[in-house]
Residue, then its C-alpha position, 0 to 999 in steps of 0.5 A: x029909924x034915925x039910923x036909916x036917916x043918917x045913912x041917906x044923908x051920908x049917901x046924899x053927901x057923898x052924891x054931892x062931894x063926887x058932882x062938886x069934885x069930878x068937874x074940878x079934876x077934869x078941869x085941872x087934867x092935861x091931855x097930851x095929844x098927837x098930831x101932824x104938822x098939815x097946813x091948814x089942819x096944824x101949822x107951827x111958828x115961834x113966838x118968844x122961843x117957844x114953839x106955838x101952833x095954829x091952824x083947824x086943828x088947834x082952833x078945835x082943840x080949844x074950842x073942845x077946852x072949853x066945853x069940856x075944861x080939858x087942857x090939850x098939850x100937842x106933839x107931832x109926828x110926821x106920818x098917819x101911821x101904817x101896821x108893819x109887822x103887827x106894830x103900828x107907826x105913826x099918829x096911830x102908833x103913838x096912841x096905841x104904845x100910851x106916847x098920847x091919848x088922843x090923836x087929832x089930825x086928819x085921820x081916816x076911820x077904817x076898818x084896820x084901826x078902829x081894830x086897835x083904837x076908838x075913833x069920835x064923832x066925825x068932824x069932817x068927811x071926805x072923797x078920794x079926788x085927783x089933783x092935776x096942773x091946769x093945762x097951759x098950752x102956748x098959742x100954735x105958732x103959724x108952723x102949727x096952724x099951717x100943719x093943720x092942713x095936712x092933718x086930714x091925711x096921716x105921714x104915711x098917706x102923704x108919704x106914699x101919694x108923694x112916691x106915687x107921684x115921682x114913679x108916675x111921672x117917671x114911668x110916663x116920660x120914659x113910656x112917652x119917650x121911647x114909644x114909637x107911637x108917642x109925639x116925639x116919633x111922630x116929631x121924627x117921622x115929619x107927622x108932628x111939630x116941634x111943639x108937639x114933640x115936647x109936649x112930654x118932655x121929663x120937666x112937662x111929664x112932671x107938671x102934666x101929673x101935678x097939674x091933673x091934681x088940681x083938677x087943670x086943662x090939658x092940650x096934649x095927652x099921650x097918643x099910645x096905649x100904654x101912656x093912657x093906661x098910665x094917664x087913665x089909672x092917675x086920674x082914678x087916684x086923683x079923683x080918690x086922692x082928692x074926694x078923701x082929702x076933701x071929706x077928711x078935711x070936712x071932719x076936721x073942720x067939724x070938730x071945730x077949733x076945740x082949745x087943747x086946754x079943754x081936750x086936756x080936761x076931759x080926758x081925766x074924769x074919775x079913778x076909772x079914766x085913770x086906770x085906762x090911760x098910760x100917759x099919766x104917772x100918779x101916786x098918792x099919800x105914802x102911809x095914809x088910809x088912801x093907800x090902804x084902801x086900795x091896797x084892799x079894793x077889790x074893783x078891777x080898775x082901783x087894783x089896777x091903780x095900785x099896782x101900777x103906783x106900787x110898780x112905780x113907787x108912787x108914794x109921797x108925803x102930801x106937800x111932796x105929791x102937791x109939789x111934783x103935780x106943779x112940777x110936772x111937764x104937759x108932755x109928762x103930767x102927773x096926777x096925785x090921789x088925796x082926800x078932798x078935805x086936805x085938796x081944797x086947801x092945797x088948790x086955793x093957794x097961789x099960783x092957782x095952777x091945780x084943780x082936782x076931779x072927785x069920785x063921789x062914789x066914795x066917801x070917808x070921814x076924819x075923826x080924833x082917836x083915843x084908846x079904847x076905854x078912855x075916860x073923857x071919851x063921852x064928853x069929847x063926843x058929846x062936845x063934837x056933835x054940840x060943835x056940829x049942832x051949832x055950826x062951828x065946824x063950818x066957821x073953822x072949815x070958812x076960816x081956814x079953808x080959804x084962798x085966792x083961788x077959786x073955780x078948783x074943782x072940774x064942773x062933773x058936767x063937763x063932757x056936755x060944755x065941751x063936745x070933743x068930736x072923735x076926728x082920725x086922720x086916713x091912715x094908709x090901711x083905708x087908703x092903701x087900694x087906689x095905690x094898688x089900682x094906680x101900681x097895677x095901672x103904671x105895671x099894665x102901661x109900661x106892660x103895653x108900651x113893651x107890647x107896642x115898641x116889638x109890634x112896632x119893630x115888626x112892622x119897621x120890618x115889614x115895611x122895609x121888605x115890602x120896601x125892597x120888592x118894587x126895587x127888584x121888579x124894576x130891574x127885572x123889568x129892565x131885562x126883559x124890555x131890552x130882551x124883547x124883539x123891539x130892543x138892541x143888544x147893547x152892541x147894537x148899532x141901532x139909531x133908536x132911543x131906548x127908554x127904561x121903564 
C-alpha cells in the first residue's frame, strides 16, 4: 500500500516538474522565421548599424511573442517560391531545406504547397483584383470639339460624298456646255440672254450642286434632258445625304457629352472584360499563387489570360508591376493582376492615380507556414484565431493599410452611374446604294445628252436641206416665167418691164 503511494506521488511530481518546465523552455526558444521585404507586410531601416524591421508582419510576430513567449529572428528572401524540378524556391524553399520554421509573409495556401508545408490559421483573406492608372484625359481643344461635327458620318463616307460632288458638278457643266439644247445654245441662236447663258458656267455648275445641299433656291435649271436626269439624281442624294447626317448626328447628341474618363472605366470590369480586349497589356506577380492559379484554371477566359502574359512575359515583382501600371500611356495602358490585400496598400500611396477592379468570384487567404509536425504549431494557431476573437487583426490591417488616398476601388455598379450609349458612325457600306443611285444618275445624263447632241445634228441637217429647196424653186420659177407667151427673149426689144417673182 505505501509502495502504491510512493508511485502516484512521484507520477504527481513529475506531472508538475513537466508543466513548470515546459512553459520555461518554450519561452527561452528562438525561432528563425523567413519573410519578404513588402511595404506594409515587412519593411527594413537601420537603426544603430543594425538592421531592423517594421511593418504588419513584424507587429504580428510580436504580438504572437507574447502569447506564446516564443522569440521570432527574421530573414528575408526576395520571391514567394515556385517548384521547379521538384525543388522548391523561395519563402517555401527555405522552410522545406530547414533554412527557417516558419514563413510569415503574405503567403497564398494552395494546393501544391500545402502538399510539402502546413499552413495556420488564415490571418487575412483576399480576391484577385486589377490594378489600373486613372484615366487622365486633357480638356478636347477646339480642334476636337469642331471634329465632332463630322463624327456622324465616317472618312469614307465624307470622302466618297466629296468625290460625289466634283464629278457631279463636272459632268453638268460639260452636259450644260456643250448641249445644243442647253442656254448657252440658245444664247447663240438670239432665243436667250446673256445672263441666261451663264446660268451654267464651270464657277455656277459648281455653287448650283453645293447650293442644293443646303437645301436654296434656284432661278435656272437646266433646260435638256440629260442635265435634269444629272440634277434629278442629285437632289435624290441630297435629300439621303442629309436625312442620314441629320439622323446620325441625333444619335450622337443622345449619347450626350459622356467624359472619355468615364468611357475609360467602364470598359474593364472583371477578368473576363479583360480577356476579351487587345488593347490592354497586363501581367502579374512573377513566381506567386496568382500565376500558378492560372497556370491550372480550367475556365476559358482565365486560360486565355495566361497564355497571352506568357506569350508576352508579363511577370513582375509587385513593386515592378505597380510601377509600370503608373508608367504606362493611355494610348498603351497596362493592367497588373495582384491580390487585394497587398492592391489596398499600394493604391492609397501618393500621387493617387490607380484603382483597381475586384472579381469577387474568387477568393483566397494568407497564412504562416511551417513544416509538417512542427512543435509550436497549436499554440501558433491557437494565439492566431485568439487575435482574430479579439480584433487585433483588424487594428494592424487599420495601422498599416492606410494612406492619403481614397475612393480606389471602382463601385461594381458602375454600368448603372454611367449609361454609355452605343453610338456608330454611318459607314459606307449602309451608304454605299445613294452613291450608286447618283453613278447610274450622271452615266443616264451624259448617256442622253450623246443621244441629244446626234438628234440635234440630224435635225441641223435636216433643216439645212429643207433650207436649200425653196432656193431651187426660185430659180426655177424664174425660167419658166420668162419662158412664157408673155416674156421677151433676153434679146428682145420689148418696152415692158419684166418682174421676177
Amino acid at each position: 500500500m505505501a509502495m502504491v503511494k510512493r508511485s502516484a506521488l512521484c507520477c504527481l511530481l513529475a506531472r508538475i516538474m513537466v508543466l513548470l518546465f515546459l512553459p520555461a523552455c518554450v519561452m527561452g526558444r528562438t525561432v528563425t522565421v523567413a519573410s519578404m521585404e513588402l511595404a506594409p507586410y515587412l519593411e527594413t531601416y537601420m537603426e544603430n548599424g543594425t538592421k531592423q524591421y517594421d511593418g504588419f508582419i513584424r507587429d504580428l510576430l510580436d504580438n504572437l511573442g507574447k502569447m506564446t513567449g516564443v522569440t521570432f529572428t527574421l530573414q528575408t528572401n526576395s520571391v514567394f517560391g515556385k517548384k521547379v524540378n521538384g525543388t522548391w524556391t523561395g519563402l517555401v524553399g527555405d522552410l522545406v531545406s530547414r533554412k527557417a520554421e516558419l514563413v510569415a509573409a503574405p503567403l497564398t495556401v494552395t494546393s501544391e504547397r500545402s502538399r510539402d508545408v502546413e499552413f495556420s490559421t488564415p490571418f487575412q483573406n483576399f480576391g484577385p483584383v486589377i490594378v489600373l492608372r486613372r484615366p487622365h484625359f486633357p480638356r478636347p481643344t477646339f480642334a476636337e470639339r469642331f471634329q465632332r461635327l463630322f463624327a456622324p458620318l465616317s472618312h469614307s463616307v465624307w470622302l466618297m460624298s466629296i468625290l460625289a460632288y466634283f464629278i457631279t458638278s463636272v459632268i453638268l457643266y460639260v452636259i450644260c456646255h456643250y448641249n445644243p439644247y442647253e442656254w448657252r445654245r440658245l444664247h447663240k441662236d438670239r432665243l436667250a440672254t446673256l445672263r441666261e447663258a451663264e446660268s451654267f458656267t464651270c464657277m455656277n455648275a459648281f455653287w448650283f450642286t453645293l447650293s442644293s445641299m443646303m437645301w436654296q433656291g434656284y432661278i435656272r435649271t437646266p433646260r435638256s434632258l440629260g442635265g435634269r436626269v444629272v440634277v434629278t439624281s442629285w437632289w435624290m442624294f441630297v435629300v439621303v445625304f442629309l436625312v442620314t447626317y441629320t439622323a446620325s448626328l441625333t444619335n450622337l447628341l443622345r449619347v450626350g457629352p459622356t467624359p472619355l474618363e468615364d468611357e475609360q472605366y467602364v470598359r474593364i470590369l472583371g477578368l473576363e472584360d479583360l480577356a476579351k480586349q487587345k488593347d490592354i497589356n497586363f501581367g502579374f506577380v512573377e513566381g506567386g499563387a496568382t500565376q500558378a492559379y492560372f497556370k491550372d484554371a480550367q475556365v476559358p477566359y482565365l486560360r486565355r489570360i495566361w497564355e497571352d502574359v506568357t506569350k508576352k512575359s508579363h511577370t513582375l515583382a509587385v513593386n515592378d508591376g505597380i510601377h509600370r501600371v503608373r508608367e504606362s500611356l493611355d494610348s498603351a495602358p497596362f493592367a497588373f493582376i495582384m491580390e487585394s490585400a497587398m492592391a489596398r496598400y499600394m493604391l492609397r500611396q501618393k500621387p493617387c492615380d490607380l484603382y483597381m477592379v475586384g472579381d469577387l468570384t474568387i477568393t483566397g487567404s494568407y497564412a504562416l507556414a511551417y513544416t509538417p509536425g512542427w512543435d509550436l504549431a497549436q499554440k501558433v494557431d491557437v494565439a492566431l484565431l485568439q487575435m482574430r476573437e479579439n480584433g487585433m487583426f483588424k487594428v494592424l490591417e487599420d495601422k498599416w493599410f492606410t494612406g492619403p488616398c481614397d475612393n480606389n476601388v471602382l463601385d461594381p455598379t458602375i454600368t448603372e452611374k454611367i449609361k454609355v450609349s452605343p453610338f456608330y458612325a454611318v459607314t459606307l457600306g449602309s451608304f454605299s446604294g445613294v452613291l450608286v443611285v447618283l453613278l447610274a444618275g450622271v452615266f443616264l445624263g451624259a448617256l442622253v445628252t450623246i443621244i441629244e447632241v446626234c438628234i440635234f445634228r440630224k435635225a441641223e441637217m435636216s433643216s439645212d436641206d429643207e433650207a436649200s429647196t425653196p432656193m431651187k424653186g426660185r430659180e426655177e420659177g424664174t425660167v419658166a416665167v420668162k419662158g412664157s407667151k408673155n416674156a421677151k427673149p433676153a434679146g428682145g426689144t420689148g418696152t415692158e418691164n419684166v418682174t421676177d417673182v
